[in-house]
N, C-alpha and C positions, 0 to 999 in steps of 0.2 A: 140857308139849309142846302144841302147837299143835291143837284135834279136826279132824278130817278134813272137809274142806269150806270152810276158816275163809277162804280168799282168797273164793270164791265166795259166805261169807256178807256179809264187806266187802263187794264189788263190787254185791252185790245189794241192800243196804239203801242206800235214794237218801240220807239223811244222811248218810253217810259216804262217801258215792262218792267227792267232791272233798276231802276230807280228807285221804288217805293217798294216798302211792304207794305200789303194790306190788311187789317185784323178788323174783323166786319165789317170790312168796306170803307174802312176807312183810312189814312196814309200813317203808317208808326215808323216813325225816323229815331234811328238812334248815330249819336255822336258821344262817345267817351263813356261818361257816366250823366248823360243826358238824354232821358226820352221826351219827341212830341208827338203826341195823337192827338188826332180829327181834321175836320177839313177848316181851314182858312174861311172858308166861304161862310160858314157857322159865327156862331156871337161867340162861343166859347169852345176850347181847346183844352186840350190836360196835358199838364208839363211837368214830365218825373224827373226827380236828383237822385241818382243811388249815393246814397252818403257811407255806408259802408257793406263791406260784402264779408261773407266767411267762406272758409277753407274746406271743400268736402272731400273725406279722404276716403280715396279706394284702395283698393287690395293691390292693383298694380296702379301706380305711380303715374303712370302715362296718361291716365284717366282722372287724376286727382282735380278740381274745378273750386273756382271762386263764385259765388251765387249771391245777388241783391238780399242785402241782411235787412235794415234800415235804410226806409225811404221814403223822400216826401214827397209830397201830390199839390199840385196847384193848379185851381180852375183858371183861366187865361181866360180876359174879353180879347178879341181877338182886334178891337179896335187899336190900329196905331198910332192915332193922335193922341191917344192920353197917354202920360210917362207911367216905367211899368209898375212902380209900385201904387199906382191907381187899376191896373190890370187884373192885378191878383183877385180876383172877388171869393177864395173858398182854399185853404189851406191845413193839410192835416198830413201827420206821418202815418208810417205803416210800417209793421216786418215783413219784409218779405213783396217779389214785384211783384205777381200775379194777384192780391189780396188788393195792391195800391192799383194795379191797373182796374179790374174789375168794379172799386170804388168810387174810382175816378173818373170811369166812362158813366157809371148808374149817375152822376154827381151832372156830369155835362152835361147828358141827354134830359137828364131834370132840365137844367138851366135853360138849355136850347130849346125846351116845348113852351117856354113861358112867352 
């Protein structure tokens, strides 16, 4: 589990500032079409695939945007001795990231208080 303090001590050490986002304290890394949140330190982590996005059209062009349409969610034991598809303990799609994100943290923090 996470010690008390741990966003404040990110934030606070200048190395790391630009490094991480933080979304309630905890680290959300994105590469491509791959999200990971939570801490390492935890039993469990949530690991998004955006598998496809759609098209939002505006009025002018320059502002037109691709947005996470379908996407899945996957609780992660954070343990690395076991291979990952012994990892996966909780798997489920979603429309839309903010519905999988939200999910999938209420999903972890379950996991993590047992």
């Amino acid at each position: 589990m996470a010690g008390p303090g741990y966003a404040d001590v990110v934030l606070s050490d200048p190395s790391l500032k630009n490094k991480f986002t933080l979304y309630r304290g905890k680290p959300l890394v994105r590469a491509n079409n791959v999200l990971c949140y939570g801490d390492m330190r935890d039993k469990y982590i949530v690991f998004i695939m955006i598998l496809t996005t759609k098209k939002i059209e505006h009025a002018d062009p320059q502002y037109s945007q691709e947005l996470p349409d379908m996407v899945l969610v996957q609780i992660w034991d954070t343990d690395a001795s076991k291979p990952a598809h012994e990892r996966v303990v909780k798997q489920f799609e979603k429309n839309g990231l903010f519905e999988a994100l939200d999910i999938g943290i209420i999903w972890m923090d379950k996991l993590n208080a047992e």
